[in-house]
N, C-alpha and C positions, 0 to 999 in steps of 0.2 A: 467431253472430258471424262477420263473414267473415273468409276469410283475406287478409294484408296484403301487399301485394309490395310491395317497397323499389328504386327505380332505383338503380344506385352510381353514383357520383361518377366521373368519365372519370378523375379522379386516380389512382384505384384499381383504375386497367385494366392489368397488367403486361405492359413492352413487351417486346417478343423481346430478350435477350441476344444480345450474340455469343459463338460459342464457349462454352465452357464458363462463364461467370461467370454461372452462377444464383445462386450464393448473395450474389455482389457486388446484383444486378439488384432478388435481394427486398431487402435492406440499405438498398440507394438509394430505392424505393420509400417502406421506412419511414421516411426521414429528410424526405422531401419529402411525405409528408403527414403527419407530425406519427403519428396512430394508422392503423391499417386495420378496417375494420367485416367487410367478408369478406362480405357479404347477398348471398345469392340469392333465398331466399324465406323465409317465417317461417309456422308453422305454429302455431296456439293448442297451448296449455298448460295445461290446468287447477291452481287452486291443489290441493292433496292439502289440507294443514293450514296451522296458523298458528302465529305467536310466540306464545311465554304474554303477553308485554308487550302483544302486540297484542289479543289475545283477553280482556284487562283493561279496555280503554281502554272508557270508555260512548261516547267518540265515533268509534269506529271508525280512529284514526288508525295510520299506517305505522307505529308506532315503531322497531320493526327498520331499516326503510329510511333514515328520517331522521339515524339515528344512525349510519348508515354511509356516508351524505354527510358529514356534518358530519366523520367520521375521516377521509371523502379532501379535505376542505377547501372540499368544495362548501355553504357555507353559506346561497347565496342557493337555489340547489337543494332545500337541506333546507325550509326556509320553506316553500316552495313545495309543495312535499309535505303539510306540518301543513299549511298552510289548504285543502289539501283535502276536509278533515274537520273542524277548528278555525278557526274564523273569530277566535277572540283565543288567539293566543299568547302574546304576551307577557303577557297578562292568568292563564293558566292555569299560565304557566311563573314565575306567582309564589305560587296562591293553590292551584294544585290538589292534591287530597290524593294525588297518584300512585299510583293502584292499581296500573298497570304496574309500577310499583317493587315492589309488595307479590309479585307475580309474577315479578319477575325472578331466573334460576334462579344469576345472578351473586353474591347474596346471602350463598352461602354462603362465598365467598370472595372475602373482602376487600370485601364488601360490596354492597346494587345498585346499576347505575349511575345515578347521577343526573340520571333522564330528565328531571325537570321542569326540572333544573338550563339542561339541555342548550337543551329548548322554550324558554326565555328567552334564550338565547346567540343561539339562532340568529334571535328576534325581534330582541333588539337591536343583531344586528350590521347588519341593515337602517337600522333609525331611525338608528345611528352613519350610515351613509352615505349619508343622507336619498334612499332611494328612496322617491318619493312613490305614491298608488294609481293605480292605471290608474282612468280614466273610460269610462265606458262609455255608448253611445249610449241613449235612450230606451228602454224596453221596451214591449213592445205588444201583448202576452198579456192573459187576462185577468186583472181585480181582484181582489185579496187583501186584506184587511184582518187586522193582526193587531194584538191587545189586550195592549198590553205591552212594555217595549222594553227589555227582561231578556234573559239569556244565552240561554234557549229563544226567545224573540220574536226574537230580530237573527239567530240561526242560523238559523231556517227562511225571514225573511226576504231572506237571504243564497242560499240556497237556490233560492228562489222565483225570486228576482230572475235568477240563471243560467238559469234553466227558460224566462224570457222572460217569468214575469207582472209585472204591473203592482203594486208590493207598496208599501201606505201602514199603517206603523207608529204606532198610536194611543197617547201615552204619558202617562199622569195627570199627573205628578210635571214640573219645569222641567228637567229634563237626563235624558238616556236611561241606560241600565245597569242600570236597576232596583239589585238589592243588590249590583250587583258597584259602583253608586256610592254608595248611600247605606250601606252597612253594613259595608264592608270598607274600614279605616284606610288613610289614603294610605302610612304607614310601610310595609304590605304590599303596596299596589297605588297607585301615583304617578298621579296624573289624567290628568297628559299620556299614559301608555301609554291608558288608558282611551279617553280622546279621539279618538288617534289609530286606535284600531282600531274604534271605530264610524264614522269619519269613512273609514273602508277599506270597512265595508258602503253607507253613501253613496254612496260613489261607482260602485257597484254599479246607482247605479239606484233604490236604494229611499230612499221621502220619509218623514221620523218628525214626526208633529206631535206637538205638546208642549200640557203644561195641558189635556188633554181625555180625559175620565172617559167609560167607559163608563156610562150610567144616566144619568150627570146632566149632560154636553157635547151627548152623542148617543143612540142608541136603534142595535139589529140592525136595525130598520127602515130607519134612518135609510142605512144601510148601503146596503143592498137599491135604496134608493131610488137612491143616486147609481152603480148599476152593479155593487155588491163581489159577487162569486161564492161565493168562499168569509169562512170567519172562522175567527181562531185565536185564541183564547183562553191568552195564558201571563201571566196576572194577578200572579204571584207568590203570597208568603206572607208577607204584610208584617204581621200584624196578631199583636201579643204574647199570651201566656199570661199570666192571672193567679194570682198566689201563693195567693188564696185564706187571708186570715190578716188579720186583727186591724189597723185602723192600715196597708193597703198605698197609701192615696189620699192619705195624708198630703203636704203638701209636702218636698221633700226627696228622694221617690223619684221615679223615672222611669226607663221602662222603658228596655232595653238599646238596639231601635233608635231610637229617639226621640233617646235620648241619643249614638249612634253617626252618626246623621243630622244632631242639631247638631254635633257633634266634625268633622263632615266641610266644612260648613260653612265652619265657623270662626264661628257662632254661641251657643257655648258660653259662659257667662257662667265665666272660671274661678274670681273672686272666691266664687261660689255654691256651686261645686260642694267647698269647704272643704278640711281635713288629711285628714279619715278617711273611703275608703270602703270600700264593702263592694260586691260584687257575687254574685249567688245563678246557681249555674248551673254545666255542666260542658262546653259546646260551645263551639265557635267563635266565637261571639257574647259570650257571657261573657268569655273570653280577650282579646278584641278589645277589651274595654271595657275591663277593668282593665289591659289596658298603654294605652289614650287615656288613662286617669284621672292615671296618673302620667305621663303627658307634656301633659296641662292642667294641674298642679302639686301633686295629691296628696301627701303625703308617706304616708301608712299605706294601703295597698290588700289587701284581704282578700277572696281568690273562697270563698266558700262553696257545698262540694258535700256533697250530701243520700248520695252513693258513695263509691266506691275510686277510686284513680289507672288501674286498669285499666280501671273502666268509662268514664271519660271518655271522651267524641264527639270534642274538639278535637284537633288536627294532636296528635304529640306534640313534632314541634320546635318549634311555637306554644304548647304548655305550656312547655320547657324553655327559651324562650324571656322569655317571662314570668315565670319563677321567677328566672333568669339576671339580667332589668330589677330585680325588687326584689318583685313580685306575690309575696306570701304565701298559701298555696292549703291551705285548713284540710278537709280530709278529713272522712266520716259527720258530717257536721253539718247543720242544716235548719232557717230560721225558722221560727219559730211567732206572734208578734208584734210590730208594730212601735208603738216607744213613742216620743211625743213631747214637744215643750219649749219652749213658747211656741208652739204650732202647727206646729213642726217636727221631722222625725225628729232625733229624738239617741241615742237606743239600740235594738238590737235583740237580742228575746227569741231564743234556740237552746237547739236538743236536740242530744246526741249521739245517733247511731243507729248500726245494725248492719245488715249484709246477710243478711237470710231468704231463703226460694225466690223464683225467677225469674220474674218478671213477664210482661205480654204479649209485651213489648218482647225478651225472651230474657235481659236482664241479672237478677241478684240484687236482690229489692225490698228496700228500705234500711226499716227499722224501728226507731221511736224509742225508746230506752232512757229507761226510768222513774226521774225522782230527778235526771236528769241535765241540766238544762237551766244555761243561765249568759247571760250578759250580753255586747256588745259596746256599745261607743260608734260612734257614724257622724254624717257631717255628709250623706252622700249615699248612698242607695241604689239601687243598678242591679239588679232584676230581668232576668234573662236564661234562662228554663225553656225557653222552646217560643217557636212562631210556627205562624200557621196561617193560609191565605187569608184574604181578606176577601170573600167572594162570598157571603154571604147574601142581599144584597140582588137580585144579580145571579140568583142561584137561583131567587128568588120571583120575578122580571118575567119572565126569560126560560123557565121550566118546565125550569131543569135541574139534575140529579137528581146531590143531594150523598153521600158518603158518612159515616159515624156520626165519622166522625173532621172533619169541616165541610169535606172536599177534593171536587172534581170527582167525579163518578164517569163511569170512560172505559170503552173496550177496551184492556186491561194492553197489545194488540199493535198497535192501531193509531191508539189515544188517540182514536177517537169516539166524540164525548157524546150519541149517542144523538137528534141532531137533527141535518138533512140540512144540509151543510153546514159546519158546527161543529165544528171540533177542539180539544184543550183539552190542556195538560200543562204541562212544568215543575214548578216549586211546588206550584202552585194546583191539581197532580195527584199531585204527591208527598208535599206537604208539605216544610217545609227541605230541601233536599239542598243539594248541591256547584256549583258554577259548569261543571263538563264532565257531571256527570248531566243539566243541564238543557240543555246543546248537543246531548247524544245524543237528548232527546225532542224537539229543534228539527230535528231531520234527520227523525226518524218520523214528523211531524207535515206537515214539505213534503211527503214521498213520498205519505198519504195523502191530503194535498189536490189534490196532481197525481190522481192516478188518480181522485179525485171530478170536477174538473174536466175530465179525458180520458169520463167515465161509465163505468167503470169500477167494481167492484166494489172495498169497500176488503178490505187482505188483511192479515196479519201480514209484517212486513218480512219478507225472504228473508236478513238479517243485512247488513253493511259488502260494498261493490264495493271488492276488497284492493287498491291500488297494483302496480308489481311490486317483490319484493323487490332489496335492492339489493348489489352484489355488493361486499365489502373482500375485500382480499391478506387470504391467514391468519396472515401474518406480521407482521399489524399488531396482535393481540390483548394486551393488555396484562395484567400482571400485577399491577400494581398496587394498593392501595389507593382506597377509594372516593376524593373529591376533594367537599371542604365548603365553600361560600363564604360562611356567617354570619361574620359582623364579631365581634371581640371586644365585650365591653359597657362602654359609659363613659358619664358622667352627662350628656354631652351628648348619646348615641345614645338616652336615658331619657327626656328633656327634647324632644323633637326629633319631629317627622312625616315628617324626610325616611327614605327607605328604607331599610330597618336590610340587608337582606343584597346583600352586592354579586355583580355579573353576574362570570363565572365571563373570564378571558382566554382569546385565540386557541388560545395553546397549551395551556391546562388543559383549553379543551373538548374539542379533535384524541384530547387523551391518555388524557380521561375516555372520549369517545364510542368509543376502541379497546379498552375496556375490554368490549366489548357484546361476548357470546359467540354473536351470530348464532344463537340457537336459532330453530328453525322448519321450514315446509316445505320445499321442493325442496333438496335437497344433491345434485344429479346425480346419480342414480341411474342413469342410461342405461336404465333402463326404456323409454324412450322411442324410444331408437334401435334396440333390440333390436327392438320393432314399424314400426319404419318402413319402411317397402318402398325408398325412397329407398340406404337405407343408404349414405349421403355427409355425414349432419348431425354436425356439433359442438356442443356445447353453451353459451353464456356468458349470465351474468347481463344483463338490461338496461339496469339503471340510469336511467331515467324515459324513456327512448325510446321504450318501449310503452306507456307509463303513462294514454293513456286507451282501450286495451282492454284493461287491466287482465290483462297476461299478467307470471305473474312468470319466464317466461323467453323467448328463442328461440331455435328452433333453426335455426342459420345454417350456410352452407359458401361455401369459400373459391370462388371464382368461377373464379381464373385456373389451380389445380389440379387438384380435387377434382372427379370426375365420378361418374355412376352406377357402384358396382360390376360392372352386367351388361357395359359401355364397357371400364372400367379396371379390372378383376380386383382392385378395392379396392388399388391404389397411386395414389400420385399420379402425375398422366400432364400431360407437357407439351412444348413442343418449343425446341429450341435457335435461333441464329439462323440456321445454317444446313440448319433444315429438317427435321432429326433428333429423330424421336420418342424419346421415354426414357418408359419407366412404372418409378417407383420405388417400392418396396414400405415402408409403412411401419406399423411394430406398433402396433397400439394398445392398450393393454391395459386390463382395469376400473376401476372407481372403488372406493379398498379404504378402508374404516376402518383410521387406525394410532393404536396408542395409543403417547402422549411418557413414559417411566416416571417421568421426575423430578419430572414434575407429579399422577401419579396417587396417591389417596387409599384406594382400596380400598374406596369408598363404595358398591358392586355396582350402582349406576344403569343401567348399560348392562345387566348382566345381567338386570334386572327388564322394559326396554323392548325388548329384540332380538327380533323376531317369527324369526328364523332360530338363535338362541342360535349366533350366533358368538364373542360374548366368551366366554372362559373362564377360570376360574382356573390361573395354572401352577403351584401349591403351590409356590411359594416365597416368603419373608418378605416380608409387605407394601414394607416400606419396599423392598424389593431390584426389585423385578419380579413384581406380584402378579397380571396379567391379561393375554392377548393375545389377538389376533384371528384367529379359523381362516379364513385366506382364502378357503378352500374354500366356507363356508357364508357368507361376505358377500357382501352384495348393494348395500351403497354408498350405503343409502337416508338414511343422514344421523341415525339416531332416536336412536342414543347419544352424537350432538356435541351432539342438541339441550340433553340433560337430564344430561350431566355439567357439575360445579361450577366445575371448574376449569381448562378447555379443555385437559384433557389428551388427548383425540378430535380429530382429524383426517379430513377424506375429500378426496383430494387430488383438483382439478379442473382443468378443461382452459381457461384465459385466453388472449386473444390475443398473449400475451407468449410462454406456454409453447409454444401451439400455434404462430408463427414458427421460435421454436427449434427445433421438430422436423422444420419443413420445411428449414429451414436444415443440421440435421445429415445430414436423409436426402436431400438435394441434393448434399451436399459430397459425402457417403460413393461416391454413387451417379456422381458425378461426375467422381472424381479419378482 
C-alpha cells in the first residue's frame, strides 16, 4: 500500500507573529479556519484487532465507526460508511437479527446498544431529506449474470457493478427482493424502503430483468451465447417443507410462504381465510404469518410449536411481539392430522410432546407423549416447518452437485460450485438464513468472480477490508439505559400493515449511539511512535479521511512547529516576527489507563485481559476503590477499555483540541 502525502491548505500555513503574541497567532489561526488538520505526512497503520460488534456483523460492516458518527451528528457520514458493506440499510435496520448486539460487551450495563435501531436512523434520516442516488455512467467490464435478485443477488451485484462489470440480474418472480419482498410483512419492512434501495443498486449500473426463470426463460447456454463471463447463482429458498400428516392438501391449508406472498400482495381473499387459525412452526416465517392472520381479520390465532420457548428460531422481540398483538403460542405440541368438513380443514388432530436428546440440529428432539393427543378447531391452516431451494431441476440440466439437505454444494470459502465459472450462495447454499447472512455471501461471491475473471486462482476471502475506526470525545459516553422504539399495542396497530415500530428521533439516536463503549483495536498505544525514527508524529483518529486505504489511524505532525528531534531537541521550535528563534520544550508523557471508581463493578475483566497485569487489586471494599492501575507496567494499549462493562476504563489520548492546548500553554509559559 503506498504511503499518502497530504498538501495543506495555504490556510493552515502560520504567519510570523509580531513580537511575542504566539499564542494570540495560533488562536487567530484557529478561528479562521474553523479546525486545523496539522498533515505532514501519514504513514500506514495496520489494524491490530477489531470490535466484537464488528467481528459479529456477516457483512463486515464499521459498526463501531458508524455509531460514532452518528454520536457526533454526522449522519449522512454514517450511511455512507454502512453501505460500504450494506447495500440496504434501512431494510436490515428493520429486519436484522443483530448479532452485533448479541456481542456488544455494553450489555451488561444497561443493556446493548441498539445497533439495528441506529442502522435505520441513519437510513432514514436520508429518505427524510430526499437524497436521491447518485447515477453512474455505463459500465464496461465484463458480463455478469446473476440468478436472483435476493439480498445475496443485489449485494454482489452492487459489488460487481463498482468493480466496472457489466452486471444483468435475472429475476423469475415480477418485482426484485426475492424474500426480503415476498415473505417479510410490510408491518416489518414498508415497500417503499424496499423499493428505494434496489432502486440505489440501479442506479449503480446494474439492469434486473424480471419474469425470466432460469431453465425455462433461458438456459447457461444461453448465457454464454450473448457474452456473460461469469454466473451467480443466489436462487434462494423458496420452496416449503411438508408436514408429512394425514389431510395436509386439504383446502384450507396453505403453506406459510404462499400465504405470506398473497398477504403481501393484497391478494388474500380475507373472507376465506375465517375466525380461526392455526399456524405450525417456530421461525420467522411462522411468526410473520400469525401476526398477517390477525391483521387480515382473524380473531383466534394459535402458533403451534412441536419445542420450548428457548428453542424458537424467530426474533424474540417478533415473538414478544406477536404474543403483545394477541398471537397465542401453544408450546410441545405437534400435528398429527388434519380433519375435514365438507372438503374443508375444520379441525386439527395434536399430540403433546416432550424434549428428549439433541438432534442433528443441536436442539432437544421434541417427543410425542402417548395418551395425549386433543383436538383444535381451524378455518385455516399455515404450515410454516422449513423452506429449501428449489433447484432440482436446475441440478439435473446443469450437472450441479446438491447436498443431502437439496442445497447447492460450494466451497464453505469461496462458494464455488465446482463448475468454471459458477458461483452459488445465499439460500440456495445455506438454506433459510437472515437478510445480512446472505449480503455477507453476496460480498464472497463478487470477490471470487472478480479474481475468476482477473484468472486468477479462487482463494478463501482474506476476511472484511475494516473502514478506519472513528474517533468520539470520551466524554461523550453515556450512562444510560438502552433506548426502545416499539410502539405500544392497540387494536388499530393489530388491524393495520403499516409499521408497527417507529424510527428512533435525532436526539434519542446522538444519545443512544453515545452509549457505544468504543471497544476495539487501536487505543493509542504509542507503540508506534516509540519506533518511529521520525520521532515528531502525534497520533489522532481519522474519521473517513483515510477510509479508502483503510487505515484506522494517522500519524500526523504539526507542520508550522514540530521538527525532527535530531533539528529541534524534541521542543517545539519556531520564530517570532522579529526573527528570534525560540525552541520550547514540551512534556509529553504516556498513554495510561485510568480506572473512574464510581463506575467500577469489580467484575476482574481487565485483570483476566492485561497481557502486562497492570490492574491490580488495592484490597479495599469493592464498593470503595477496589482496582488501580500500576503505571509502571501499562502500556496504554487499550485491552481493558475494550471488555469492561461499564466504561469505567479510560486511556486518555492526544486530539487536536488537547494537542492546541499544549502548544498554547508551552508558548505562553515560554514566552512570557
Amino acid at each position: 500500500m503506498p504511503r499518502r502525502k497530504d498538501k495543506v491548505p495555504e490556510h493552515e500555513t502560520l504567519p510570523p507573529p509580531s513580537g511575542k503574541a504566539w499564542t494570540d497567532a495560533v488562536r487567530s489561526l484557529r478561528e479562521s479556519s474553523g479546525s486545523l488538520r496539522f498533515v505532514r505526512e501519514s504513514w500506514e497503520i495496520a489494524p491490530i484487532a477489531d470490535s466484537p460488534c464488528n467481528l459479529n456483523c456477516p457483512a463486515g460492516i464499521n459498526v463501531k465507526g458508524y455509531l460514532g458518527l452518528i454520536a457526533e451528528r454526522r449522519f449522512e457520514d454514517a450511511l455512507s460508511l454502512i453501505r460500504e458493506k450494506n447495500p440496504f440499510p434501512g431494510i436490515c435496520g428493520r429486519v436484522c437479527p443483530h448479532p452485533c448486539e448479541d456481542a456488544c460487551l455494553r450489555a451488561e450495563f444497561g443493556g446493548p446498544v441498539a445497533i439495528k435501531a441506529l442502522k435505520r436512523f441513519a437510513a432514514d434520516y436520508e429518505a427524510r431529506h430526499g437524497v436521491e442516488p447518485e447515477e453512474h455512467p455505463p459500465r464496461t467490464g465484463d458480463k455478469v449474470a446473476i440468478i436472483g435478485a435476493g439480498p445475496a443477488g443485489l449485494t454482489a451485484a452492487a459489488d460487481l457493478a463498482r468493480a466496472n462489470c457489466q452486471v444483468t440480474v435475472f429475476e423469475a418472480s415480477s418485482s426484485p427482493g426475492g424474500m426480503m419482498r415476498w415473505a417479510i410483512p410490510a408491518f416489518r419492512l414498508p415497500r417503499n424502503i424496499l423499493k428505494n434501495e434496489i432502486e440505489a443498486i440501479r442506479a449503480l449500473g446494474v439492469e434486473i430483468i424480471l419474469n425470466s426463470k432460469l431453465g425455462k426463460d433461458f438456459t447457461t447456454g444461453d448465457l454464454k451465447k450473448q457474452g456473460f463471463k461469469a454466473i451467480f447463482l443466489a436462487v434462494g429458498a423458496g420452496k416449503c417443507a411438508k408436514m408429512k400428516i394425514p389431510g395436509e392438501s386439504a383446502p384450507g391449508v396453505i403453506d406459510a410462504l404462499s400465504f405470506l406472498r398473497r398477504a403481501s400482495t393484497g391478494k388474500y381473499d380475507k373472507k376465506k381465510l375465517g375466525k380461526r387459525v392455526v399456524v405450525i412452526g417456530g421461525g420467522n416465517s411462522a411468526v410473520d404469518s400469525a401476526r398477517c392472520a390477525l391483521r387480515l381479520g382473524a380473531e383466534s390465532v394459535i402458533l403451534l410449536y412441536r419445542r420450548g420457548v428457548k428453542q424458537m428460531t424467530a426474533l424474540q422481540e417478533e415473538i414478544d411481539e406477536a404474543m403483545a398483538e394477541g398471537v397465542l403460542i401453544q408450546y410441545l405440541a405437534a400435528p398429527i392430522r388434519v380433519i375435514t368438513e365438507d372438503k374443508h380443514v375444520s379441525r386439527l388432530e395434536c399430540i403433546h410432546m416432550y424434549l428428549g436428546e439433541a438432534d442433528a440440529s443441536g436442539r432437544r428432539r421434541p417427543v410425542p407423549i402417548k395418551g395425549s393427543e386433543f383436538i383444535l378447531d381451524v378455518d385455516t391452516l399455515i404450515p410454516a416447518i422449513g423452506q429449501r431451494p428449489d433447484v432440482e431441476g436446475i441440478s439435473a440440466k446443469y450437472d450441479i452437485e446438491l447436498t443431502k439437505w437439496g442445497t447447492i454444494k460450494v466451497d464453505p470459502e469461496t462458494l464455488d460450485a465446482s463448475i468454471p465459472g459458477v458461483i452459488a450462495g445465499g439460500d440456495a447454499v445455506t438454506g433459510p438464513a437472515t437478510v445480512v447472512e446472505a449480503i455477507g455471501h453476496g460480498h464472497v461471491a463478487a470477490k471470487s468472480i472478480l479474481r475468476f475473471l482477473k484468472g486468477k486462482p479462487l482463494e478463501p476471502a482474506a476476511g472484511f477490508d475494516r473502514p478506519p475506526e472513528v474517533e468520539v470525545p470520551n466524554q461523550l459516553i453515556s450512562l444510560t439505559q438502552r433506548i426502545e422504539g416499539v410502539q405500544s399495542v392497540s387494536e388499530r396497530r393489530r388491524r393495520s400493515f403499516q409499521e408497527v415500530e417507529r424510527r428512533l428521533r435525532i436526539e434519542e439516536a446522538v444519545k443512544e449511539a453515545q452509549r457505544c463503549l468504543r471497544c476495539g483495536p487501536c487505543y493509542e498505544c504509542r507503540h508506534c511512535l516509540a519506533s518511529c525514527p521520525k520521532e515528531w508524529v502525534v497520533l489522532t483518529s481519522s474519521a473517513l479521511l483515510d477510509r479508502r486505504y483503510n487505515l484506522p489511524l494517522r500519524a500526523e505532525a504539526h507542520h508550522a512547529f514540530l521538527q525532527p528531534a535530531a533539528e529541534a531537541g524534541g521542543a517545539l521550535h519556531g520564530q517570532d516576527g522579529e526573527g528570534n528563534g525560540h525552541a520550547i520544550p514540551v512534556a509529553v508523557t504516556s498513554l495510561l489507563a485510568r480506572i473512574d471508581v464510581s463506575k467500577c463493578r469489580a467484575c476482574d475483566k481487565c485483570l483476566e485481559v492485561c497481557a502486562y497485569e497492570a490492574p491490580a487489586s488495592t484490597g479495599i471494599p469493592a464498593h470503595e476503590h477496589p482496582y488501580s492501575i500500576d503505571e509502571a507496567k501499562c502500556k496504554g494499549c487499550g485491552s481493558c477499555v475494550a471488555v469492561c462493562p461499564t466504561a469505567a476504563i479510560r486511556v486518555g489520548f492526544y486530539t487536536q483540541g488537547l494537542y492546541l492546548e499544549l502548544m498554547d500553554n508551552a508558548i505562553k509559559e515560554a514566552t512570557q
